[in-house]
DOPATI-958500 format. One record per residue: x, z, y of N, C-alpha, C in turn. Coordinates in steps of 0.1 Angstrom, whole numbers, plus 5000, padded with zeros to 4 digits. Each point is the difference from the previous one (the first is absolute). Example, Ala and Ser with C-alpha at 12.3 -4.5 7.8 and 13.67 -1.06 7.14 Angstrom:
513250784943499150005012500950005012/499649935011500950005011499250085011/
! end
This chain:
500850004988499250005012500950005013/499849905007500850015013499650135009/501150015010500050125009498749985013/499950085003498749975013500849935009/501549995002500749955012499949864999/500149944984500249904996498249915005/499550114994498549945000499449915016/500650115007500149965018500549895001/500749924995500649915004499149874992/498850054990500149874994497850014998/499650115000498749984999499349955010/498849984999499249865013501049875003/500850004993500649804996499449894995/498650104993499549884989499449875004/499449995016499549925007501149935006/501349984999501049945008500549844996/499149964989500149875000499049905007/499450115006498549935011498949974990/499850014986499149994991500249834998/501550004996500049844997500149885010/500549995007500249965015501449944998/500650034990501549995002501250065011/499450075005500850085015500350154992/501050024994500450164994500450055009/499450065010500850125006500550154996/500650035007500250194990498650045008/500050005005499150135009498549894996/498650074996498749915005499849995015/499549884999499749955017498450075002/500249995015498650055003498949915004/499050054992499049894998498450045008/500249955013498750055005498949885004/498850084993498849954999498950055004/499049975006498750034998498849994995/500249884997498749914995500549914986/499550004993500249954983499249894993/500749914996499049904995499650014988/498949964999499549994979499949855000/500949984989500149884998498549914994/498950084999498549914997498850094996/499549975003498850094997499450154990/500849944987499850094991500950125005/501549995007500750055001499050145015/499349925006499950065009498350094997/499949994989498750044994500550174993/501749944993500450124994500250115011/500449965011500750085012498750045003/499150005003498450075006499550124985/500949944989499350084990500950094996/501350015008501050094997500849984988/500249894995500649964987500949894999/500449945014501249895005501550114997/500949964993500849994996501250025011/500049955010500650005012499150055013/501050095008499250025012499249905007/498950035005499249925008500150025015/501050095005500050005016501250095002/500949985015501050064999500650114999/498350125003500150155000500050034988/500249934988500050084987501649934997/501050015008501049964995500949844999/501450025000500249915002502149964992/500149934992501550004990501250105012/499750025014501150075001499750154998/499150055007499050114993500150064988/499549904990500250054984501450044997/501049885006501650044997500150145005/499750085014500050095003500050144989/498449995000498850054989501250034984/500249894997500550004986501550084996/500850005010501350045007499950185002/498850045007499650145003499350054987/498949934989499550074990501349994994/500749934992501450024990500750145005/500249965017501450185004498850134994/499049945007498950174996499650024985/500349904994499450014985498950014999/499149915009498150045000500049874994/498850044999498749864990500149905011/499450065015499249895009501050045015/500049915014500250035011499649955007/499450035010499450005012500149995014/499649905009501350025008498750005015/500550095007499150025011500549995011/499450015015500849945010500950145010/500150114994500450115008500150084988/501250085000499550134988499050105004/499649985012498650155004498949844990/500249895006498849924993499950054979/501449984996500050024989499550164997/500450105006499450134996498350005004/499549985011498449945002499449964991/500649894995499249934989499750064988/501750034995499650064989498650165000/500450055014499350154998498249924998/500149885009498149994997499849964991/501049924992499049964989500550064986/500550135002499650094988499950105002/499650025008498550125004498749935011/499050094998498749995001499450085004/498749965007499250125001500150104991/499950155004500150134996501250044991/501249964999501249984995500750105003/500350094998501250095000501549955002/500950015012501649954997500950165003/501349964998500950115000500549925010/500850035006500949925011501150115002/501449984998500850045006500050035011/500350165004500250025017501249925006/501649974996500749975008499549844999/498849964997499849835000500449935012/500549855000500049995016498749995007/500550005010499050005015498849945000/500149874996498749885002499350044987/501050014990498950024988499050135001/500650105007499050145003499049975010/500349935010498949975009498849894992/500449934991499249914992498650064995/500950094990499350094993499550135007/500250045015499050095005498949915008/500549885004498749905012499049964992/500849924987499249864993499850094988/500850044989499750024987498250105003/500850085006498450125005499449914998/499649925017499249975001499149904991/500549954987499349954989499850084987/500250145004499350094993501250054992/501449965003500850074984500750135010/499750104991500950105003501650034992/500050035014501750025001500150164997/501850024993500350145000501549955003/500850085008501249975001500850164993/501149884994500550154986501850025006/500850164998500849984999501349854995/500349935003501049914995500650144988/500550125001500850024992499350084988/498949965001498850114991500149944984/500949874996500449984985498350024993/500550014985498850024990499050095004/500050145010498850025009499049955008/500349864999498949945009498949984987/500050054988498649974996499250115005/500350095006499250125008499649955007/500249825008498850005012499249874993/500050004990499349954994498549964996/499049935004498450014998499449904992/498750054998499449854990500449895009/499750025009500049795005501550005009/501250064998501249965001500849874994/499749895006500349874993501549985002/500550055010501549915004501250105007/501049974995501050095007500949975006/500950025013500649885006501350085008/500849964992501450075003500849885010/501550105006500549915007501550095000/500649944993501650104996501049945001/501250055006499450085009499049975016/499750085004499349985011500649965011/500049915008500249925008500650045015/499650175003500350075014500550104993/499750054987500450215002500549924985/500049934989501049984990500050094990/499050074996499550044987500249934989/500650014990499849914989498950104988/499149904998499150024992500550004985/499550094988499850024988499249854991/500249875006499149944997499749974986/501350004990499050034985499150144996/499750045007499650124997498849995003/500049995016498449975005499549874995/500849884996499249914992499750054989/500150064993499550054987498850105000/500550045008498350125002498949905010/500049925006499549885007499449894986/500649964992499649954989499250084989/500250145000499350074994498650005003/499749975012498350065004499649804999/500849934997499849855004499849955014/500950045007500649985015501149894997/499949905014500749875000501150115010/501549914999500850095007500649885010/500050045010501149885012500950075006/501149895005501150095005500649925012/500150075011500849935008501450044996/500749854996501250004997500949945004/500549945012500749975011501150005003/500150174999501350045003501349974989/499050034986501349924993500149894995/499449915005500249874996499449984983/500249874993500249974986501450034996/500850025009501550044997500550144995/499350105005500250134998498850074992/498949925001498950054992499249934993/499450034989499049944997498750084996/499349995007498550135002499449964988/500349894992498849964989500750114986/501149974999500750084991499550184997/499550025013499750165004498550004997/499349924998498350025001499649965008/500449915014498949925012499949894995/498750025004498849864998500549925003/499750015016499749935014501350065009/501249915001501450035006499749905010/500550025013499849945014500850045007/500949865004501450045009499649885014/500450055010500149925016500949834996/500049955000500949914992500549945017/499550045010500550025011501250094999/500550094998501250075000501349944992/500550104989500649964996499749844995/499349994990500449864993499949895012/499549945010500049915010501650055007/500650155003501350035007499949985014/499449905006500749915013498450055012/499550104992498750015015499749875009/499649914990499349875004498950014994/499750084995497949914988499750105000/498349994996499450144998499449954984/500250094991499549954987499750164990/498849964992500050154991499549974989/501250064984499949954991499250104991/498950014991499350064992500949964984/500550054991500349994986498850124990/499749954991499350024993499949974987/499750154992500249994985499350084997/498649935002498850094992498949885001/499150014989499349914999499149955011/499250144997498550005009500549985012/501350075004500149985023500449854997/500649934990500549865006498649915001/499350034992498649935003499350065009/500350075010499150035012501349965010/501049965000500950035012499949844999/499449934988500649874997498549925009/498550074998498949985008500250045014/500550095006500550035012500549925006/501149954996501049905009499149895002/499249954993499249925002498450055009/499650065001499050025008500450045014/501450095002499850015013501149955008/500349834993500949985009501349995004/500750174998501049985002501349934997/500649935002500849894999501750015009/500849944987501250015008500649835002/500749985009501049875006500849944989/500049875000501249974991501550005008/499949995006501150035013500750164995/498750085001500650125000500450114983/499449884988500750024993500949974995/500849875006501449905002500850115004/500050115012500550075008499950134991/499350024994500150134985500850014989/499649854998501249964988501349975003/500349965017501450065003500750095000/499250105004500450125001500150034987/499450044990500050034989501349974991/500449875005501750004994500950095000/500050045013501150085003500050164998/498450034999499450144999500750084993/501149974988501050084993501450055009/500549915007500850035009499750095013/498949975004499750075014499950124997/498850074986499950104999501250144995/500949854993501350134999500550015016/500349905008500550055015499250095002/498250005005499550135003499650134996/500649964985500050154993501050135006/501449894999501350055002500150075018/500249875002499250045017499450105005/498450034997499550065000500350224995/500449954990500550134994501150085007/501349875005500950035009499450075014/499049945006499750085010498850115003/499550014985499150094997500950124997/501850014992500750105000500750045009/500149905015500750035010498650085011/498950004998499050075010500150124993/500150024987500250124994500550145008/500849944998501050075011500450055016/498549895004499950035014498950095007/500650065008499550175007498449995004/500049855003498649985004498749954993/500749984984499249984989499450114991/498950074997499950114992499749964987/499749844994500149974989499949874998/500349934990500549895000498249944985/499849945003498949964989500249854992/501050024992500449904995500250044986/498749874991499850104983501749994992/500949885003501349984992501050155002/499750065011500850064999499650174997/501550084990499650114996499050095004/500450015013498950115009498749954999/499449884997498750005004499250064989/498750075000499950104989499249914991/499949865002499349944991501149884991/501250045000501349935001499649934982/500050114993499549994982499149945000/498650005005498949854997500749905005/500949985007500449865007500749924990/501050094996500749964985499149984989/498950044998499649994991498849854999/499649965013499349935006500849825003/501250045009500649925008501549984990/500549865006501249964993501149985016/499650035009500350015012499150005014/500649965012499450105011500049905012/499349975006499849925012500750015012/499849965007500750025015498950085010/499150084996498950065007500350144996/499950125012500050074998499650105014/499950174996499750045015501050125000/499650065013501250125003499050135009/499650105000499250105008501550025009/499450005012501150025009499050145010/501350075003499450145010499249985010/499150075006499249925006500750045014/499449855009500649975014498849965008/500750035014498749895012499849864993/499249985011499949824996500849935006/500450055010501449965012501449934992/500050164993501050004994500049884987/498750034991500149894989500149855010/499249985008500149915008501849915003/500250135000501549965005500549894992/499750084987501049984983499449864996/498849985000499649894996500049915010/499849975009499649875013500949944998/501350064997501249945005501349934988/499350064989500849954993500349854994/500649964999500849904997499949924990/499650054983499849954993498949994987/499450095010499150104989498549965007/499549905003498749965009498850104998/499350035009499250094997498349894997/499950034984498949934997499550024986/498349944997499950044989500749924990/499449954984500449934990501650054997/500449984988501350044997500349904988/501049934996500849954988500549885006/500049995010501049845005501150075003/500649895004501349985004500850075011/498850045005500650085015499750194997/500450035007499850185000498850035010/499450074995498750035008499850195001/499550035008499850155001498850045010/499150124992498150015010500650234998/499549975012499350214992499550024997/499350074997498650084994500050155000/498750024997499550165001499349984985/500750084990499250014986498850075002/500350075009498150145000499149915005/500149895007498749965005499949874991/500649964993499849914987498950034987/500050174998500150034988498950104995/499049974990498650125000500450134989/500849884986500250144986500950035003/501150005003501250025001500550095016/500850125003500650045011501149965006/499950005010501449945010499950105012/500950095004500350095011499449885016/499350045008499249915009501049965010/501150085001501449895010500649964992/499649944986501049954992500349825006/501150005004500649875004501049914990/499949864995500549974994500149845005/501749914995499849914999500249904991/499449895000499849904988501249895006/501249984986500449915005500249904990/500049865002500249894994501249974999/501850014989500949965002500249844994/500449935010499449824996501549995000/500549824997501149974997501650055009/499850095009501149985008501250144992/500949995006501450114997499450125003/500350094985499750125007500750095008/501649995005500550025011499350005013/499249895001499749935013498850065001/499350074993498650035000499950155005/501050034996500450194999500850025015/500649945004500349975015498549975005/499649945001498450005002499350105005/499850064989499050125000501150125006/501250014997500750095006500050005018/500049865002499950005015498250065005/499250004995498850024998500250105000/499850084993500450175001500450075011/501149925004501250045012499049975011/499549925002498749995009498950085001/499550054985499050115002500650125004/501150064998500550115003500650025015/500349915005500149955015498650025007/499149984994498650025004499550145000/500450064986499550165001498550004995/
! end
């Protein structure tokens, strides 16, 4: 069996002959369409009766698409994939169409942002109740358990505070009541993880981030290895629409080459200056699952085969002046959301006003940083001059 590194370099090829055209390229070309011909009537009788053989329009797909699609179910080891135009679109979808009126869900407290607002505006308001559960509550979440608890929806680690979840554990007690399990899985890529291996259903990564690298597309991939969700996620994509670019899966499957390389730079990277804040007077903890100190370090190993370039740091609390100082001005660390490209990114946050099951001290200050391709010398000068700024501030 080849290596995952090897695999990057050679799955979604299958389309590179142009489908007989005689033009072999390495890479599939991008093939954009909208409108589809049936070559005669019978053809176009099957397409109204849902039994045409080939797509009948260009929102159900298109050969650079599938190359995409085919490339991401092999790294994940799913049955099916799905490709939506935003990862908040790909977590959306999947939440409505496997749950329902009067449905019970679990939702991870450290979930990200959009997906919690989703699920307190919209999920409610179609009737499914929400419970949001410790991330670190393991085989105890069948305590919040009820008859009509259909779905459980982990995100490990968590995306701001970096909990790493027990996730064979809670998938197993999640399959015990016959609960479908989903996971936002993101942060580790197909390279560091594989959520199917552990018990998720329904795995959904930003394919904006890491796999695209270059913060040019917005895309969000659903993998799937359960029967019943792939025949509702597979009615889904088709009823509401959602649709991705062939353009912007050409630009996926670029990225996707290299995604073995980058992620060892931002592992390394990352960790380098996640053990240099360590150490600094103005950090009171560093929240990064690879390394010893974090108290969830043993699920990570047990979970992960490595560690992203995302991570955060609780820093002492200051004015705004002062943080002001640290951040406006820095140099290489842009202050903004999204994280896995190429560049370094860095946002703050307040975990207490984020969070319902879980406690966070209410001046707890923290920040989220994105370590992207650059030197981590040059990055730690960075933030050091930053510092030297807030403390000049007071």
């Amino acid at each position: 069996m080849k290596h995952i590194e090897t695999k990057l370099t050679l799955l979604g090829r299958e389309h590179s002959e142009h489908f007989g055209c005689g033009f072999p390229s390495v890479s599939p070309p991008v093939h954009r369409a909208s409108t589809l011909l049936f070559p005669n009537l019978e053809a176009f009788d099957q397409g109204e009766q849902g039994t045409y053989s080939l797509p009948t329009y260009g929102r159900f797909g298109n050969p650079t698409q599938w190359a995409l699609e085919n490339a991401l179910c092999e790294l994940n080891n799913a049955d099916k994939v799905f490709l939506f135009s935003s990862g908040l679109s790909a977590i959306t979808n999947s939440l409505l169409g496997l749950l329902e009126q009067g449905a019970h869900a679990l939702i991870s407290d450290s979930v990200y942002g959009p997906t919690r607002k989703f699920c307190d505006y919209e999920l409610k308001r179609y009737g499914v109740e929400i419970t949001y559960y410790d991330p670190r509550i393991g085989a105890n979440i069948k305590d919040l358990f009820r008859p009509n608890t259909k779905l459980v929806y982990l995100e490990s680690p968590g995306s701001l505070t970096f909990e790493v979840q027990d996730i064979s554990a809670i998938a197993q007690a999640a399959h015990d009541i016959g609960a479908v399990v989903v996971s936002d899985d993101t942060w580790g890529t197909p390279l560091f993880l594989q959520p199917h291996e552990h018990g998720i259903d329904v795995s959904i990564q930003a394919v904006t981030k890491y796999i695209s690298g270059h913060s040019d597309l917005l895309m969000g991939a659903v993998s799937v290895k359960n029967t019943a969700a792939e025949q509702i996620m597979e009615r889904l994509v088709r009823h509401t629409g959602d649709c991705v670019t062939a353009d912007n899966c050409y630009l996926a499957l670029r990225g996707l080459r290299t995604l073995a390389v980058r992620m060892q730079h931002h592992q390394k990277t990352a960790l380098e200056v996640a053990h240099w804040l360590q150490n600094r007077p103005e950090v009171l903890r560093v929240l990064h699952p690879a390394m010893d100190s974090h108290p969830d370090h043993q699920l990570w190993q047990k979970h992960f085969t490595g560690a992203s370039g995302v991570f955060s740091v609780e820093i002492k609390p200051c004015s705004k002046n002062a943080l002001a100082a640290m951040l406006d001005h820095l140099e290489l660390l842009g202050l903004g959301f999204s994280w896995g490209g190429f560049e370094s990114l860095i946002i703050p946050f307040r975990p207490a006003l984020l969070r319902t099951a879980t406690s966070w001290a209410k001046d707890s200050l923290a920040l989220r940083l994105n370590i992207g391709l650059e030197h981590a010398d040059d990055l730690i000068a960075d933030l050091e001059a930053g510092f030297r700024r807030m403390k000049n501030v007071g």
